[in-house]
Every structure is written in C-alpha cells, then in structure tokens.
C-alpha positions in Angstrom: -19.4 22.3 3.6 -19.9 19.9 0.3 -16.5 18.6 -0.9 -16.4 19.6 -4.6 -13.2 18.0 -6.0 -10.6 19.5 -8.1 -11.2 19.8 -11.7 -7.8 18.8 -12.9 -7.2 16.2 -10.6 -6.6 13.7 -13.7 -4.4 15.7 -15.4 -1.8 15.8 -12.3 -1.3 12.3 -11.5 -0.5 10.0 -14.9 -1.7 6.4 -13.9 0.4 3.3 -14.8 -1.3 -0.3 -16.2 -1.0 -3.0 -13.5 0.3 -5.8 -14.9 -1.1 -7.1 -18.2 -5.0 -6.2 -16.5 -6.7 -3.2 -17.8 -6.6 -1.8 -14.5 -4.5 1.6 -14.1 -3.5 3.0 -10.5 -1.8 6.2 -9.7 2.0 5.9 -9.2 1.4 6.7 -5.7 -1.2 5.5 -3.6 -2.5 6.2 -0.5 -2.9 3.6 2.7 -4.9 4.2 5.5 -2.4 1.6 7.9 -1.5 4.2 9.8 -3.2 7.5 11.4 -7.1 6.7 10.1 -7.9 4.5 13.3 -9.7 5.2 15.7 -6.9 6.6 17.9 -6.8 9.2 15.2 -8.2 12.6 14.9 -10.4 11.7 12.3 -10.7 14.9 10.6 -7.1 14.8 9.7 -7.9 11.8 8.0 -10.6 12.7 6.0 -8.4 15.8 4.9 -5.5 13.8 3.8 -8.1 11.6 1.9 -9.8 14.7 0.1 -6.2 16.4 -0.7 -5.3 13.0 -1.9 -8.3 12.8 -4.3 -7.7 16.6 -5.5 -4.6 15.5 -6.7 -5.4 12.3 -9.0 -4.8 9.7 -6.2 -7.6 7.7 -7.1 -6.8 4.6 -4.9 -7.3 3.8 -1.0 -5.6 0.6 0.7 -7.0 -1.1 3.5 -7.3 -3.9 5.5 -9.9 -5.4 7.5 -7.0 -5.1 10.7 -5.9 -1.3 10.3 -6.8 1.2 13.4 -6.0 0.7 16.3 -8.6 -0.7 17.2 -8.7 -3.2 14.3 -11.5 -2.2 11.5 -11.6 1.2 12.9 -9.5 2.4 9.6 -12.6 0.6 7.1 -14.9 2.4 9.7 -13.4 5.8 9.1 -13.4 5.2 5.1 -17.2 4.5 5.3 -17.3 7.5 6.8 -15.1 9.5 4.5 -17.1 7.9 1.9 -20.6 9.0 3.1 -19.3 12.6 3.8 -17.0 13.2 0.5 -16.7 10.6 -1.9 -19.7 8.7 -2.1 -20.8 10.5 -5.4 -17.3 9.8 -6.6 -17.1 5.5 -5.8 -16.6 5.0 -9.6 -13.7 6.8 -10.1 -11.8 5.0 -7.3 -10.1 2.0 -6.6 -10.9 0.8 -3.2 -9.1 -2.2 -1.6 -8.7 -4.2 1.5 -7.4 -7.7 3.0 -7.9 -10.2 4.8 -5.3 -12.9 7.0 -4.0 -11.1 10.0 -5.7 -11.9 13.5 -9.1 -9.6 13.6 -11.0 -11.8 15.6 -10.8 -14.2 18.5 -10.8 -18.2 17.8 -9.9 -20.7 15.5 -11.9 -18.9 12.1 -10.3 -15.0 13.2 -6.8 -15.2 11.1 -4.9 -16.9 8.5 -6.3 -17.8 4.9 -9.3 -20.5 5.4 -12.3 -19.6 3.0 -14.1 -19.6 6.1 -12.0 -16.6 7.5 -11.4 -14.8 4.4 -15.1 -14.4 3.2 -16.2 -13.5 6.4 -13.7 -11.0 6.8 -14.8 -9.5 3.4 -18.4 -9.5 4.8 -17.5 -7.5 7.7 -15.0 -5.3 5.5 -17.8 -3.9 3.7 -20.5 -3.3 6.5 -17.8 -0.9 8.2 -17.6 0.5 4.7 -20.9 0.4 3.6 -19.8 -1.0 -0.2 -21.6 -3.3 -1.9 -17.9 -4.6 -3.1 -14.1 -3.5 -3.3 -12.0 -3.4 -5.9 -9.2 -5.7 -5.0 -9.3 -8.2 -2.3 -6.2 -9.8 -1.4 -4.7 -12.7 0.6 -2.9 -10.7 3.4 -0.2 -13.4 4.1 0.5 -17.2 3.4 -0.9 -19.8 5.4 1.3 -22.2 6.2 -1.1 -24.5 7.4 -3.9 -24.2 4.8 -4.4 -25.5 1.4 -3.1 -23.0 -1.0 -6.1 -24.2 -3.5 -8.4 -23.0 -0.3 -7.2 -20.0 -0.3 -7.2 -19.0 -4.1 -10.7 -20.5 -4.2 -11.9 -17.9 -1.6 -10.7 -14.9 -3.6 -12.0 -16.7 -6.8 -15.7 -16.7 -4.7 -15.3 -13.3 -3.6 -14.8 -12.0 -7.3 -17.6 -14.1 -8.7 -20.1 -13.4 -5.7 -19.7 -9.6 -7.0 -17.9 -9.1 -3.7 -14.9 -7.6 -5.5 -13.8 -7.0 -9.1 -10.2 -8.6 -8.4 -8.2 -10.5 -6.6 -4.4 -10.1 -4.8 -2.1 -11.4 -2.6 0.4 -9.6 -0.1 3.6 -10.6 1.6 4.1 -14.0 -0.3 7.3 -15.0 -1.7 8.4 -16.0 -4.8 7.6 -20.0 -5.2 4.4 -19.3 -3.2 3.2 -16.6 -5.6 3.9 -18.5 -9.1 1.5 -21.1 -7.7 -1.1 -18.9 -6.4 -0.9 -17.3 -10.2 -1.2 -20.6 -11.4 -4.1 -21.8 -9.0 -6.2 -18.2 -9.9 -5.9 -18.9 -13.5 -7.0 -22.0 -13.4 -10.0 -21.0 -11.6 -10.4 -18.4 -14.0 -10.0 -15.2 -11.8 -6.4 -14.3 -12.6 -4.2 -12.7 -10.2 -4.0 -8.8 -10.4 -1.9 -7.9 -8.1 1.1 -8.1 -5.0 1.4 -6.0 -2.8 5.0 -6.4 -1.2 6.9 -4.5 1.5 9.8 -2.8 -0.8 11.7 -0.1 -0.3 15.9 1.0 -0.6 16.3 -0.5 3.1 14.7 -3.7 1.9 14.8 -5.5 -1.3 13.8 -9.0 -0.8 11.5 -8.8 -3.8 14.8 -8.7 -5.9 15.8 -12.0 -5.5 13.1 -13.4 -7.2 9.9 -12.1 -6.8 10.0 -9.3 -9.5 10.9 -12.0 -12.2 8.0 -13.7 -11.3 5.7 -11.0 -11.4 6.9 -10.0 -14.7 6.5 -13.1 -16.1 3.0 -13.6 -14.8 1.5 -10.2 -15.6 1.5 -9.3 -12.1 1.5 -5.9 -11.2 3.1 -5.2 -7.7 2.3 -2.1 -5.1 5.2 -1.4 -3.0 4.3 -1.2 0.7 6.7 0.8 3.1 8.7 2.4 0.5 10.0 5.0 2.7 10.6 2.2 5.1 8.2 3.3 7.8 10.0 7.0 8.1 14.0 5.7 8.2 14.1 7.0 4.8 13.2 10.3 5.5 15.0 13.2 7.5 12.9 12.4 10.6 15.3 10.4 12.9 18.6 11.8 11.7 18.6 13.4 15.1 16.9 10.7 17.1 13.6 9.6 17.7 11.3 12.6 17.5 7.7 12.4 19.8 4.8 12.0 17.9 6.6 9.9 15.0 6.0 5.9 14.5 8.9 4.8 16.6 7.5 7.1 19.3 4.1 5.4 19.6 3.2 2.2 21.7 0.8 0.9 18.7 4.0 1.6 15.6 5.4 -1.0 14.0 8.7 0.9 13.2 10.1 0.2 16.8 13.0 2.4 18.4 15.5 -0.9 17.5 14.7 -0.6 14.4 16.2 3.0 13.8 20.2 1.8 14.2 23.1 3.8 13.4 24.0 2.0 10.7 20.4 2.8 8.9 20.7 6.2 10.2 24.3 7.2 8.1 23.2 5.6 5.0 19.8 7.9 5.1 21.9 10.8 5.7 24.3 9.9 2.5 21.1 9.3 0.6 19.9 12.4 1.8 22.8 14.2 0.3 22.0 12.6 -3.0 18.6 13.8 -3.0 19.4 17.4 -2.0 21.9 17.1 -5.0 18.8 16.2 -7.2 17.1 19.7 -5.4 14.5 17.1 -3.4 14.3 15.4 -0.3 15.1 12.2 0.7 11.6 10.9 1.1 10.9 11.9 -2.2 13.8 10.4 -4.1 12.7 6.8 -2.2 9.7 7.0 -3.9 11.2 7.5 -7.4 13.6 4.5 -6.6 10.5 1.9 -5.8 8.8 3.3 -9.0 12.2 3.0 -10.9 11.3 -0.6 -11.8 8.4 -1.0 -14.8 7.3 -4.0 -12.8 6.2 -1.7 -9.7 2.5 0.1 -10.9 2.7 1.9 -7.7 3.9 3.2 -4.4 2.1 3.1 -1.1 2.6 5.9 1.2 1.1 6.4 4.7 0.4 10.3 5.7 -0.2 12.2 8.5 -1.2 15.4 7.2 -2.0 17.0 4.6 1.8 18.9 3.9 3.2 15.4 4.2 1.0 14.1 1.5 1.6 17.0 -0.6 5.3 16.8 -0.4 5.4 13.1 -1.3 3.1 13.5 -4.0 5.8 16.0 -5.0 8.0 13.8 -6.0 6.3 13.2 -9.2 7.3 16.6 -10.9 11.1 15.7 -10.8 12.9 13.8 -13.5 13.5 9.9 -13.6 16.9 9.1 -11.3 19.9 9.1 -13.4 22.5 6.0 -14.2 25.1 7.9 -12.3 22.3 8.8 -9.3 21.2 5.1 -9.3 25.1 4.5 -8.9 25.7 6.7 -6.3 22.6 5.4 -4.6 23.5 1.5 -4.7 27.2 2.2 -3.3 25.8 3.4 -0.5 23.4 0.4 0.0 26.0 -2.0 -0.3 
C-alpha cells in the first residue's frame, strides 16, 4: 500500500532553531540506535518511522555503527526511504556519524580524514543519498590532530556530501576548539549531540555554557537514560527490554537500587503532573533553551506515540523542577 502522510503533520510538532543556524528540528527526534538493525523485525521499524513522520518528527539519527550488525540500521533507512519517504527527502533532516569501530584495521575507527570520509562514503550507499544533512564527529580522538578531524567534516560539507557539520560525546575544552577550528575553516559547527538526561548531567558543568556561547545547538541522546527513567524496571528486569538483550548497552548493573527508588519518586511527580515518568524526562532535557531537541529510541509504534505525548502537557513548574532536583541530589 502507498504511504500517504498525514496532512497536519506540521501543525503537531512546533520545531525549535538550532543554535544561531537557520536550521529548525522537532523537539523530539527520532534515532534508529536501537531496534532498526538487522536483528530487528524490520517492519516494526519502518512503522515507527512512518508514525513518526505523521506526527511532524521530521528528523532521523544515525550512525554508520547502529544494527546489530553494524550499518544494518543506514541499510534499513535506505530501505524505509525507497518504500515511504523517498518523495518526501526534502522535508527531512537526515543524519549520521562517523568514529566508532565499523571496520577492521588501522583506517576502521576514530576521527582520521581517512576514516571519516570513507565512512560517509559507505554511509550513503547503504542509504542510497546523494548526501545527509548533518555529519558528525562521533567521539574525540585522542590520538589525532583535532585540525584533521574538523578538516574532514569541513570536506564533507564542501564536497556536497552533507549540508552541516557536528560533533558527539566531546567535552567542554575539546568542543570550544572544534568550534573555533570549523569557523575558521568556514563550515561552522551546528550541532552536539551529548548523552543528557536527569540520571546524567555531565553537560552541566560546562558544556551548556559553551554551546550557548558558540551558537551551538545540542540534541540530547539517552534522555530517558536507556529506559531507567521509565516505569519498565521498577519491578526488575523485564525480557525483551535493553537490559535483557545480549547486544544492549543498558546492562543489568546498570539498573541499581539506588537508580531504581529515585525513578519511582520521579514517577510520583509525574503522575502528580497526570503523565508518566518517561514523558516528564523528556520535558526536563527540553527545559533548557540550549537543548533544540530530544532523541528518543522506540520500539513500537504505542511507545513512540506516548513519548511524543509529552508535548501536549505544560512546561514543568518552579515547584515541580524543585521537587524533581531534591530527589536527584
């Protein structure tokens, strides 16, 4: 059956400017990390992706990594693409990285222009895209010039491989020279994408200034901190969730007692506010004008739907934002 999206798609989902670029995003994104690999029933996938769409989420993360098995994700998106939303590339905002191990040998991981163009190469053959829309720097290299690295994502945008440029996972110092570096070179840095969420708020001590005073718009990855801020492992470690899977991240150690009480106060907050607790964590990250959006995982389509949900209720309160810091601390 032809997909035919929804009609008022745009008038659902207000989009937010990232940084000082004339780029706007939904407040929630979508990222295929999880459940879109090829392990993955791939017609869930392309489901979540079409309900996503329906509803004014207009931009896709990837990474040249995500599956398991590792491009399988970029795979399913070309896919996805040639079924569905092929007719409708323009009105999206398609991304993927590059720094994580995809291949074996010395050129397979880290940031060397060698790596990272070839990595974009193969990023859109499984996609079949003539370019993305942001290309980022997955993670520092320690070991390679940062000048090299900048200088690859300033190639990619001027080879009409991409339209803009970001950088994930790197800390405060390191990004205030990579913004300095990209504007040198003339291809100014768009975006961060950092992990963020209520269970961890590295980005606080320093980062945020940063990007605020570069014109940096950030995209908060793991805001519901890989499921611990939900209502999933109040009771333990359900089958079928992240912690329950050999290929997770989220690991059965990480779901700790301590973790496990403060989600169940936080949960009584969010009831208090007539949502869940999922939904209130998303409205925390977005909180802060500095954060253009929030990237959520899904795997189905009434999980998307409920997340996306959280957008209908009111801004958190000085007295919720209270009662949701002393239980933090």
């Amino acid at each position: 059956m032809d997909y035919t999206p929804a009609t008022d798609r745009y008038e659902r989902t207000p989009h937010r400017r990232c940084g000082r670029s004339g780029l706007l995003l939904p407040p929630i994104s979508l990222g295929l990390w999880h459940n879109f690999g090829g392990v993955d029933a791939f017609e869930n996938g392309r489901a979540i992706v079409r309900r996503a769409f329906d509803r004014g989420v207009t931009h896709l993360d990837l990474a040249n990594n995500y599956g398991p098995p590792p491009g399988s994700a970029e795979e399913a998106m070309g896919r996805i693409l040639d079924l569905d939303l092929r007719p409708h590339r323009d009105e999206l905002v398609i991304s993927t990285k590059a720094g994580y191990l995809m291949w074996p040998g010395p050129y397979g991981e880290w940031g060397s222009r060698k790596y990272l163009l070839s990595s974009l190469d193969q990023s859109l053959r499984r996609m079949r895209l003539d370019c993305v829309d942001i290309f980022y720097s997955h993670r520092p290299d320690p070991d390679t010039p940062l000048e090299e690295t900048m200088m690859a994502l300033d190639q990619a945008v001027r080879q009409g491989k991409a339209l803009y440029a970001g950088i994930s996972n790197y800390p405060a110092d390191r990004t205030a020279e990579a913004a300095a570096v990209l504007r040198h070179l003339g291809t100014p840095c768009l975006i961060h994408q950092p992990r963020y969420s209520m269970f961890d708020r590295w980005i606080e001590g320093g980062l945020t200034d940063v990007l605020e005073r570069e014109g940096i718009g950030c995209i908060a990855f793991s805001p519901l901190a890989q499921g611990l801020l939900t209502d999933k492992y109040l009771a333990g470690i359900p089958k079928g969730s992240r912690a329950s899977t050999p290929h997770g991240f989220l690991r059965p150690e990480h779901v700790t007692p301590d973790k496990v009480e403060r989600a169940r106060k936080l949960g009584e907050i969010a009831r208090a506010r007539g949502q869940s607790l999922a939904q209130m964590a998303l409205l925390w990250v977005l909180r802060r004008p500095v954060v253009t959006s929030a990237l959520i995982g899904a795997s189905s389509v009434r999980q998307l739907d409920e997340n996306l949900d959280a957008l209908s209720a009111p801004p958190l309160s000085a007295e919720e934002l209270a009662r949701i810091e002393a239980v933090l601390k």
